[in-house]
C-alpha positions as CSV (number, residue, x, y, z in Angstrom):
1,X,-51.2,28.4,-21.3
2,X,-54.8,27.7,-22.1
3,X,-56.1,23.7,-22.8
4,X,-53.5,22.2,-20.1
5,X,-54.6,19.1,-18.2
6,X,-55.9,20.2,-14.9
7,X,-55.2,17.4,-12.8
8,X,-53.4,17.8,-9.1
9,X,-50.0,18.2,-8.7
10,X,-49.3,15.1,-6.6
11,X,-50.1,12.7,-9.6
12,X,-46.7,14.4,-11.2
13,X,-45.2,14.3,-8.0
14,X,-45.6,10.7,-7.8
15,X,-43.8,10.3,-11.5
16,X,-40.8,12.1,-9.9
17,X,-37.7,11.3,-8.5
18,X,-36.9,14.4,-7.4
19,X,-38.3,17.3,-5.0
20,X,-39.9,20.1,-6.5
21,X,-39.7,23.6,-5.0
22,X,-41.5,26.4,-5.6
23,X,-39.1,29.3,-6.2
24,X,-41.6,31.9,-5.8
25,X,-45.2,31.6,-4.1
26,X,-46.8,34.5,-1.9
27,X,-48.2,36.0,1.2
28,X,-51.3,38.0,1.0
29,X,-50.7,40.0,3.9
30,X,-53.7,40.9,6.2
31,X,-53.7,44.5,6.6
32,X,-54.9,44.5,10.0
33,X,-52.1,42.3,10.9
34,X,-49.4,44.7,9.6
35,X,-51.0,47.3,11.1
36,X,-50.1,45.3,14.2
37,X,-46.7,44.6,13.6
38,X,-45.8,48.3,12.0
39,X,-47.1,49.6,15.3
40,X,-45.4,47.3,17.1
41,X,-42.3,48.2,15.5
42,X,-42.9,52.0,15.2
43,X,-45.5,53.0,17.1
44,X,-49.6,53.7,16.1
45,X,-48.3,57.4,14.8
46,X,-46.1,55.7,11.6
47,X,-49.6,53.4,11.2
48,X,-51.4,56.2,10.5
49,X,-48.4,57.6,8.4
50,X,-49.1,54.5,6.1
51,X,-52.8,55.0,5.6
52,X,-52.3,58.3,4.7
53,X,-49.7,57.5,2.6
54,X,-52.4,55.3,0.9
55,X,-55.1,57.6,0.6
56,X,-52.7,60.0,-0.9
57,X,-51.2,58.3,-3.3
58,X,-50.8,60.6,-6.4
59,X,-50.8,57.9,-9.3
60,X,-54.2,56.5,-8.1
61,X,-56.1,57.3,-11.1
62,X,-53.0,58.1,-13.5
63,X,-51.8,54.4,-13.9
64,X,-54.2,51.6,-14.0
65,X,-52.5,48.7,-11.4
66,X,-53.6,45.3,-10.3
67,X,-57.5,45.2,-9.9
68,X,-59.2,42.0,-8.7
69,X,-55.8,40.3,-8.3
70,X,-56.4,37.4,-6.0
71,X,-58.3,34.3,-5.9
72,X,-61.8,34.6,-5.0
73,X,-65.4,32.6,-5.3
74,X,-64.5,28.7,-5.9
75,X,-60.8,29.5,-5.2
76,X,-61.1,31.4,-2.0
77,X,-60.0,28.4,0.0
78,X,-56.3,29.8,-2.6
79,X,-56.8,32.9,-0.9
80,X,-56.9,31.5,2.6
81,X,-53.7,29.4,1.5
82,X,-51.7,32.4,0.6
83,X,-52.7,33.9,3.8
84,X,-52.7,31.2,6.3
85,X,-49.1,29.4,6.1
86,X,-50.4,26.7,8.3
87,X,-52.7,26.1,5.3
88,X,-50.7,26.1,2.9
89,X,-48.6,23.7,4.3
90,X,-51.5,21.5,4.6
91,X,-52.3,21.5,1.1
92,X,-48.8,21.6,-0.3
93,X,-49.3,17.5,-0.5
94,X,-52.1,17.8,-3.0
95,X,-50.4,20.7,-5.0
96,X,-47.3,18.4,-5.6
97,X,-44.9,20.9,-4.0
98,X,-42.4,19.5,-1.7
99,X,-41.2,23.0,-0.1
100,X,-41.8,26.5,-1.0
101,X,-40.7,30.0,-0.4
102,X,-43.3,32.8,-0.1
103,X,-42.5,36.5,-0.9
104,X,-44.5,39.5,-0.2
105,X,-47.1,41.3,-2.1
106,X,-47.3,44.1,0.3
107,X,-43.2,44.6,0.4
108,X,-43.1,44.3,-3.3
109,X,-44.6,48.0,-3.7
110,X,-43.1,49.0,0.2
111,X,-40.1,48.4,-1.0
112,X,-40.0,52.0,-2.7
113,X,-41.9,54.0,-0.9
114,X,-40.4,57.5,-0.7
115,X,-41.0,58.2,2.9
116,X,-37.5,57.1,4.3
117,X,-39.0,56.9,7.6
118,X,-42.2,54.8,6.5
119,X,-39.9,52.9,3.9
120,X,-37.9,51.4,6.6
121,X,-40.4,50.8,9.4
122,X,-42.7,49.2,7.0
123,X,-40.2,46.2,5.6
124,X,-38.6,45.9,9.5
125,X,-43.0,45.3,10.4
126,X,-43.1,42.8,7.0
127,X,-39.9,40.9,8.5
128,X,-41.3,40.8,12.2
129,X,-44.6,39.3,11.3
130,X,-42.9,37.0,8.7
131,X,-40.9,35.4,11.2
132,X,-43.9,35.1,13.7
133,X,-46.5,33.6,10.9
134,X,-44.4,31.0,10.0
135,X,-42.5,30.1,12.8
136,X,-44.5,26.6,12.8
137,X,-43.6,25.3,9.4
138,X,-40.1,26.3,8.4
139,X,-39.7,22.5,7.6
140,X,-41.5,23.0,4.0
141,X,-42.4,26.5,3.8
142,X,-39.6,29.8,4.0
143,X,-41.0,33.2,4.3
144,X,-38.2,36.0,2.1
145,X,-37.0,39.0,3.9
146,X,-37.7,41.9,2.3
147,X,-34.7,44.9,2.5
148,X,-34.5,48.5,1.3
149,X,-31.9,49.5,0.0
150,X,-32.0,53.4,-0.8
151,X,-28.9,53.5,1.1
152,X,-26.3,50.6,1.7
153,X,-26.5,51.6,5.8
154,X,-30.5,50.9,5.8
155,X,-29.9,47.8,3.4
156,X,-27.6,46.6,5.9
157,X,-29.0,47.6,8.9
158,X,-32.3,45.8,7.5
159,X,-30.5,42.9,6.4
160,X,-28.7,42.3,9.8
161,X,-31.4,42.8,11.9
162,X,-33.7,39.9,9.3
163,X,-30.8,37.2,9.4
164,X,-29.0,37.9,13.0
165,X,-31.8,39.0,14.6
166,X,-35.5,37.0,12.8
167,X,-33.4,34.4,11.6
168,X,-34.6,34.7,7.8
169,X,-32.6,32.8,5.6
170,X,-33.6,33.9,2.2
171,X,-34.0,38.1,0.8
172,X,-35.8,39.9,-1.9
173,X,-33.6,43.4,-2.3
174,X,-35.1,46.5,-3.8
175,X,-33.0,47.0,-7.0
176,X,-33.3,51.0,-7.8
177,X,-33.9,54.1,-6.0
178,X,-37.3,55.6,-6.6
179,X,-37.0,59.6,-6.1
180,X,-38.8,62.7,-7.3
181,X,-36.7,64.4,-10.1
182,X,-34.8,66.9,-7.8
183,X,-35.4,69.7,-10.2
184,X,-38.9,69.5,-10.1
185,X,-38.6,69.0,-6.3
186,X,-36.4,72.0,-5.9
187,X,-38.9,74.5,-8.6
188,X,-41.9,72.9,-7.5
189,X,-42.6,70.8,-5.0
190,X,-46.3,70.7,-5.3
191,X,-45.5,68.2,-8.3
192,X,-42.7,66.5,-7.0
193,X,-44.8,63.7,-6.2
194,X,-45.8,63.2,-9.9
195,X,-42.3,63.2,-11.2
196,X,-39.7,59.8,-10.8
197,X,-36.2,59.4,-11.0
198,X,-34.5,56.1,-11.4
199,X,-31.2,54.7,-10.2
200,X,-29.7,51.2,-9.9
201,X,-28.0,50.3,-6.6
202,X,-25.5,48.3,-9.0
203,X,-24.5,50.7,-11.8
204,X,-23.8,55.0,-11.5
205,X,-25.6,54.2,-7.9
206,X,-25.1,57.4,-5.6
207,X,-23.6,55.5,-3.4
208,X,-21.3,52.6,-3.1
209,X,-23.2,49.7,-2.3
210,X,-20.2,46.9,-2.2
211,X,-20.7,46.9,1.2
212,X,-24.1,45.9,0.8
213,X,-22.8,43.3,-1.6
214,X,-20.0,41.9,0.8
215,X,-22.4,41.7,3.6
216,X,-24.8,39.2,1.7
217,X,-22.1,36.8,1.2
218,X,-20.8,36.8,4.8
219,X,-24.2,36.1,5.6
220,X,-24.9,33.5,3.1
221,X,-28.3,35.2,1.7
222,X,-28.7,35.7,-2.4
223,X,-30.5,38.7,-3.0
224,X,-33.4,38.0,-5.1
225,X,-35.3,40.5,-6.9
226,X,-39.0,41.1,-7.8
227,X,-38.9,44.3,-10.0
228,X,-41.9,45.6,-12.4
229,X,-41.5,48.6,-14.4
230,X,-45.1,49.1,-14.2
231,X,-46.6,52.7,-14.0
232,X,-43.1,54.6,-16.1
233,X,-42.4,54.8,-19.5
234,X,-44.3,52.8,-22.0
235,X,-46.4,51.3,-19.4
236,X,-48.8,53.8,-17.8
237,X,-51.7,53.2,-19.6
238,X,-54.7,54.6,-17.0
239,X,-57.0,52.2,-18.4
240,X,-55.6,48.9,-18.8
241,X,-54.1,47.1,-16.5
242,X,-53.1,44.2,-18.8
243,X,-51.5,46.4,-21.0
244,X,-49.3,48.1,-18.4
245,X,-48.3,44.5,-16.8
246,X,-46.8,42.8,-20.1
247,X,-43.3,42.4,-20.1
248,X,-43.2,44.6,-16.8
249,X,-41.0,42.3,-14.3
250,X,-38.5,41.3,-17.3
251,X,-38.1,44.5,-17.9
252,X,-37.4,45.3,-14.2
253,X,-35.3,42.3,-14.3
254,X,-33.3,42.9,-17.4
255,X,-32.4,46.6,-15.8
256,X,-31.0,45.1,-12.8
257,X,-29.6,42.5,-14.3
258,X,-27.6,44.7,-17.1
259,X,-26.5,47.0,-13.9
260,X,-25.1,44.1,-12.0
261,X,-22.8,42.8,-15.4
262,X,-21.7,46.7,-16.7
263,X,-21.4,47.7,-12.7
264,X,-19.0,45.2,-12.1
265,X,-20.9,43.2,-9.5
266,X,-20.5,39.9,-10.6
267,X,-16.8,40.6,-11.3
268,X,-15.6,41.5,-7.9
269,X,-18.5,39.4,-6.6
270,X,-17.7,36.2,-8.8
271,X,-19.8,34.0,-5.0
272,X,-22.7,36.0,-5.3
273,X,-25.6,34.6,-7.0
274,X,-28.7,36.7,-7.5
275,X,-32.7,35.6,-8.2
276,X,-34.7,37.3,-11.1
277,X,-38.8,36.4,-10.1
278,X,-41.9,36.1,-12.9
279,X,-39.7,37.5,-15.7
280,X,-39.0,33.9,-17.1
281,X,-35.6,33.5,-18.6
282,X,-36.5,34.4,-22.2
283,X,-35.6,37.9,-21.6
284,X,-32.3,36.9,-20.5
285,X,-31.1,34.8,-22.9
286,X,-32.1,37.9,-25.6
287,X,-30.1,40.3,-23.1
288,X,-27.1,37.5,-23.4
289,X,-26.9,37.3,-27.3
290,X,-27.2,41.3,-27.3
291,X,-23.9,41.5,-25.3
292,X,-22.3,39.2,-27.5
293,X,-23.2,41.6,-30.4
294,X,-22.3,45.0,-28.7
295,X,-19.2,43.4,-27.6
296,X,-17.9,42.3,-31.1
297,X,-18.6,45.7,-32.3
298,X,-18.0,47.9,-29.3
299,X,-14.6,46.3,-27.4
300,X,-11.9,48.9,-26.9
301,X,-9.7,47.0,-29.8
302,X,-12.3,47.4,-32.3
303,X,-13.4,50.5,-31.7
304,X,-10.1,51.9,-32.0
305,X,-9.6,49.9,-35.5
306,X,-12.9,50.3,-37.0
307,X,-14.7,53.6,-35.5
308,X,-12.0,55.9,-34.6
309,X,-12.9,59.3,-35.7
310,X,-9.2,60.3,-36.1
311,X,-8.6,57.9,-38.3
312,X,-10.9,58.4,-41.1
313,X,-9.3,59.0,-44.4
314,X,-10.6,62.0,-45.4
315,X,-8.8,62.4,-48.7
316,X,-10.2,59.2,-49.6
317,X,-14.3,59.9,-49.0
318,X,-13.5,63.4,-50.9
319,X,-12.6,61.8,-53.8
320,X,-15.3,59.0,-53.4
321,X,-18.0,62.2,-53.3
322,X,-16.3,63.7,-56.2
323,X,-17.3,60.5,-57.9
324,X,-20.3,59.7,-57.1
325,X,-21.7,62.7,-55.6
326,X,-23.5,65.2,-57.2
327,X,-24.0,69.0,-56.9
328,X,-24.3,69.6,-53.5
329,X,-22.6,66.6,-52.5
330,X,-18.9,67.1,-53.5
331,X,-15.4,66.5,-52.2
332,X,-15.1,70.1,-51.1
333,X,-17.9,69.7,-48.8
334,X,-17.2,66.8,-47.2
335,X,-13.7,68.0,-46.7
336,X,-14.9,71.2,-45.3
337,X,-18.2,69.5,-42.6
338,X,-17.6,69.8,-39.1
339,X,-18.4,66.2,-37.9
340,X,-14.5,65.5,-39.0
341,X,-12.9,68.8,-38.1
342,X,-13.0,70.7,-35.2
343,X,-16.2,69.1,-34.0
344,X,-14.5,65.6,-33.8
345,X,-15.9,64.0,-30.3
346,X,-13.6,63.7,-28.2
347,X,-12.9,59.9,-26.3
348,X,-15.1,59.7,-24.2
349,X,-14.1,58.7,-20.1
350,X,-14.8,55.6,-19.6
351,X,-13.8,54.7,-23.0
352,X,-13.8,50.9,-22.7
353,X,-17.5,50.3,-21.4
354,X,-16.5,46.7,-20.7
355,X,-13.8,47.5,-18.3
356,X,-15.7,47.5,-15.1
357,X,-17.7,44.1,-16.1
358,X,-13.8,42.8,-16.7
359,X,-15.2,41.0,-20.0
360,X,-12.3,40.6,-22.2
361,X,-13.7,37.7,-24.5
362,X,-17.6,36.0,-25.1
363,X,-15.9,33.2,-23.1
364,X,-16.2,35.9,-20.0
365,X,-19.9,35.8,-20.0
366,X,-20.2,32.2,-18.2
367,X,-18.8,33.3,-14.9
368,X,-19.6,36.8,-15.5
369,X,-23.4,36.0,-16.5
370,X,-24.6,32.2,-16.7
371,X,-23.0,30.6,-13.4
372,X,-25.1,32.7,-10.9
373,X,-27.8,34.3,-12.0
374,X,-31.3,32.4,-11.3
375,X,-33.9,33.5,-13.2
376,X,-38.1,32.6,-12.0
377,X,-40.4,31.4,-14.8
378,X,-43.9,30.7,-13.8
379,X,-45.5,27.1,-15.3
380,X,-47.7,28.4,-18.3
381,X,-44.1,29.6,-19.8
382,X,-43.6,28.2,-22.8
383,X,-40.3,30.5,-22.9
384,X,-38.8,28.7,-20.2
385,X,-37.7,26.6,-22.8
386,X,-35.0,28.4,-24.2
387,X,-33.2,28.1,-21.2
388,X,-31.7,24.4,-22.2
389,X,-30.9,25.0,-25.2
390,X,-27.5,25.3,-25.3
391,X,-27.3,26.1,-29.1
392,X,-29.5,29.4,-28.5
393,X,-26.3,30.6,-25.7
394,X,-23.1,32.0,-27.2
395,X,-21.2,30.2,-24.8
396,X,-22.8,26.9,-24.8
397,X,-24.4,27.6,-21.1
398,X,-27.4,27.0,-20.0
399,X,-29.1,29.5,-18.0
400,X,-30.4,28.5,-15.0
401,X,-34.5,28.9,-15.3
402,X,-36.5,27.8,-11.7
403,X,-40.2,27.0,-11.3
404,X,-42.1,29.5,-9.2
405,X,-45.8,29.2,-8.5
406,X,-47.0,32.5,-8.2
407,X,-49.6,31.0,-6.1
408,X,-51.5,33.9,-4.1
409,X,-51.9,35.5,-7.1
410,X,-54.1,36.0,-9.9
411,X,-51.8,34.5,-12.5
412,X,-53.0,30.9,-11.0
413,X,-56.1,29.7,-11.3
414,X,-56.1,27.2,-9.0
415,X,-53.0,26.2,-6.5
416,X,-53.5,22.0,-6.6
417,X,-53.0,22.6,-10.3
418,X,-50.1,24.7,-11.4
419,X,-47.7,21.8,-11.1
420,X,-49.5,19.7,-13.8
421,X,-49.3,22.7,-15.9
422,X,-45.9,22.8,-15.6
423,X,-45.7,19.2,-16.2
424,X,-47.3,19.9,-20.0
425,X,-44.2,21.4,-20.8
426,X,-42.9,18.4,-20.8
427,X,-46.0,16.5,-22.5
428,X,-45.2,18.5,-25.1
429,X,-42.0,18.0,-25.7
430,X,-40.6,21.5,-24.9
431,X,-38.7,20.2,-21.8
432,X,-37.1,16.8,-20.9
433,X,-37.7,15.4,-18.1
434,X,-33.7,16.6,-17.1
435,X,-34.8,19.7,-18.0
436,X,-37.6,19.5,-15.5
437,X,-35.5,18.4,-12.4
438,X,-33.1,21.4,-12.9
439,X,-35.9,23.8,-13.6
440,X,-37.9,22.3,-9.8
441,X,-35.2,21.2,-7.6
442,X,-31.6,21.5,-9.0
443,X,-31.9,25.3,-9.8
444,X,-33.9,26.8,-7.0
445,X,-32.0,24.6,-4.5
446,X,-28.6,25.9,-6.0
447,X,-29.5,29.6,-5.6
448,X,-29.6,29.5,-1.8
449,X,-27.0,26.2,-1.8
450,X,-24.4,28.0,-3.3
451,X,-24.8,30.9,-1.0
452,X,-25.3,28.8,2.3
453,X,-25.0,24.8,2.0
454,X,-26.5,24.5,5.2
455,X,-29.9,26.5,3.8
456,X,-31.8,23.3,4.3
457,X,-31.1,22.2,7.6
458,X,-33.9,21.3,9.3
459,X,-36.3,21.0,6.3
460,X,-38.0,18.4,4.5
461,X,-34.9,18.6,2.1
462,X,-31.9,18.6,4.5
463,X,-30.8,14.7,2.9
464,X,-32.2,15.6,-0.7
465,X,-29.8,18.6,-0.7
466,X,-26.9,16.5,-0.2
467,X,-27.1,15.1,-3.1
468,X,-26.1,18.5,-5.1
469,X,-22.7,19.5,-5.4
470,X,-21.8,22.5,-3.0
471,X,-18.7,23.6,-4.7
472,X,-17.8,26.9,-6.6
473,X,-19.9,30.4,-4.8
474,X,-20.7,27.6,-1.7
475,X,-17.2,26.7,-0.9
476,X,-16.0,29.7,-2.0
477,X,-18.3,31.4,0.3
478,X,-17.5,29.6,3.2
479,X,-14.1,31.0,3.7
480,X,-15.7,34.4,4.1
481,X,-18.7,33.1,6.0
482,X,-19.4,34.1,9.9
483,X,-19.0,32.0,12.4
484,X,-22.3,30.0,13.1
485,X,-22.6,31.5,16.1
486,X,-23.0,34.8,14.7
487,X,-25.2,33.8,11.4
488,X,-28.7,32.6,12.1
């Protein structure tokens, strides 16, 4: 948001009474230092696999992405901080930012690559070096494992190995499996690398991923995901980058997020919360309102009362086309058209589309929808206000909006800032200053609380956290939890 006051974070720090934590700052990963760890992990031959990979890459030139992404000039000491997690810990102080968790820019990308081999081996050399960079300042700053997931056995595999084995405490999940179109790949696979075919993990998946699911909660991790629809559909512009980017993580978002409620997830998951990053919440709060609508229209009940193709009354639209009609719209036509004769579709199986989401009323959609989905909004978001207004929600919920940073990034133009941008929001009167404690600590604390209540052990916010109720997913979860021993 242009015109904001630019003044360091730690002068609206120092209005708060709260701690603010950044939902969703990055790591600009030095390449020669994954090259390290992926050989490490793999071997040299798998490094070489990746750089070919790179230089390969068919959509190069087809699909304009990022270009001149991350700080530089006057703001390379926001590139060093992004890179150097002692340094940003140094200068989290002046930035306002009591504790932060850093996700990938590399994994964000790795996360899909086709190369099943490659795939895995790249987010196991992402987790390693993770764990070794910031091994020194897990008291304010959390790196985010990142998992595969084109099957549930690597997701898990990954998974255990990043909590039992790295002791990770927090997850970014790939949400979709990213394969060449098998026909193409079957007829001609010389362009089967030019082709895509999606599928969610959480809805008509090709394989059942509850496992998966189950897993997260005896480990206490929320999967959070970082999804952008870039380079498909309407946004594969080859020329402008800007163009392709719009809208691309909410829509990313809003596909996994629709799988998770149709699919059922949330309903035989009801502990699980899950993270939605740099889509904002406005998205969400549309997707909420459309569900409303479908489902007053679209329930099994009505459908059968209002759309039932057996049930028109055909004797009655005869004579209504013998009365207002004309000559080639008569009774006798109508009577005589296929679309309500013998080319009557038939029910369709699943008829009841809400069945596997178990929604039965609007009131549903609170634990089905509102109680544990998190959703990122970065501070020039003017959006993020829609997310407290509990007059805009069907069921009188908030939804539960978190501040993330982005910082690493090219979306902030400078790191000691972005907190007194977010702090205009409030200035101007689009967020109270209630609104702003949930939106820095109370949400983004209650993602990984409500999964884990001990997720702040050891940190600058260990007492802080106490002051949050853990009931509900927490407690809930804690039945089904590992021992300690077991769970890093």
């Amino acid at each position: 948001m242009s015109g904001f006051a630019q003044f360091p974070g730690c002068d609206v720090r120092a209005k708060l009474d709260h701690p603010v934590i950044d939902a969703d700052a990055h790591v600009l990963e030095c390449e020669f230092a994954l090259d390290d760890f992926l050989a490490q992990v793999a071997g040299s031959a798998m490094v070489e696999r990746s750089r070919a990979r790179m230089r390969g890459n068919p959509y190069k030139f087809e699909t304009r992405t990022i270009w001149w992404g991350v700080p530089s000039g006057k703001h390379t000491g926001d590139r060093a901080m992004a890179m150097l997690p002692k340094l940003f810990r140094a200068r989290m102080d002046e930035a306002g930012i009591d504790f932060a968790h850093c996700y990938t820019t590399n994994g964000i990308p790795g996360l899909y690559i086709g190369d099943d081999e490659l795939r895995q081996a790249t987010c196991r050399a992402l987790n390693t070096m993770y764990a070794d960079m910031f091994n020194e300042v897990g008291d304010r700053v959390r790196p985010v494992a990142v998992i595969p997931t084109f099957t549930p056995e690597e997701a898990i595999a990954e998974l255990d190995h990043a909590v039992l084995k790295l002791g990770h405490k927090a997850i970014m999940i790939g949400t979709e499996i990213r394969r060449p179109h098998s026909e193409i790949a079957r007829a001609a696979p010389q362009l089967a690398a030019y082709s895509e075919s999606t599928r969610s993990i959480a809805m008509d998946a090709p394989y059942d991923y509850d496992p998966f699911w189950r897993r997260c909660v005896e480990l206490g991790v929320a999967p959070v995901c970082h999804t952008a629809a870039r380079g498909s559909g309407y946004r594969a512009s080859p020329t402008n980058y800007v163009f392709n980017h719009l809208g691309s993580f909410a829509q990313g978002a809003d596909f996994f997020c629709r799988a998770l409620f149709f699919g059922g997830v949330t309903r035989r998951f009801p502990t699980l919360n899950f993270g939605f990053l740099e889509g904002g919440v406005a998205w969400a709060m549309g997707l909420l309102n459309d569900i409303v609508e479908h489902f007053e229209k679209r329930n099994r009940d009505t459908l059968l009362a209002t759309l039932d193709p057996a049930a028109l009354d055909v004797d009655l639209l005869a004579r209504l086309f013998d009365e207002y009609g004309n000559a080639y719209l008569t009774g006798e036509r109508i009577r005589a058209a296929p679309h309500h004769r013998a080319a009557r579709p038939e029910r369709p199986d699943p008829f009841d589309e809400f069945e596997a989401c178990g929604m039965r009323e609007v009131a549903d959609l609170k634990p089905l929808f509102c109680d544990n989905f998190y959703f990122g909004c970065e501070a020039d978001d003017r959006m993020m206000s829609v997310a407290f207004n509990r007059r805009l929600s069907p069921v009188g919920a908030k939804l539960k909006a978190m501040f993330g940073s982005d910082i690493g990034h090219w979306d902030v133009m400078e790191a000691k800032t972005v907190l007194s941008e977010a702090w205009s929001l409030v200035e101007g009167r689009l967020l109270t200053p209630a609104d702003f404690r949930e939106l820095m600590f109370v949400n983004p604390a209650s993602l990984h609380l409500g999964m884990n209540p001990k997720y702040f052990a050891g940190t600058v916010l260990e007492d802080a956290a106490r002051s949050l109720p853990t009931k509900g997913a927490a407690g809930r979860n804690a039945a089904t939890a590992k021992p300690a021993t077991e769970v890093a």
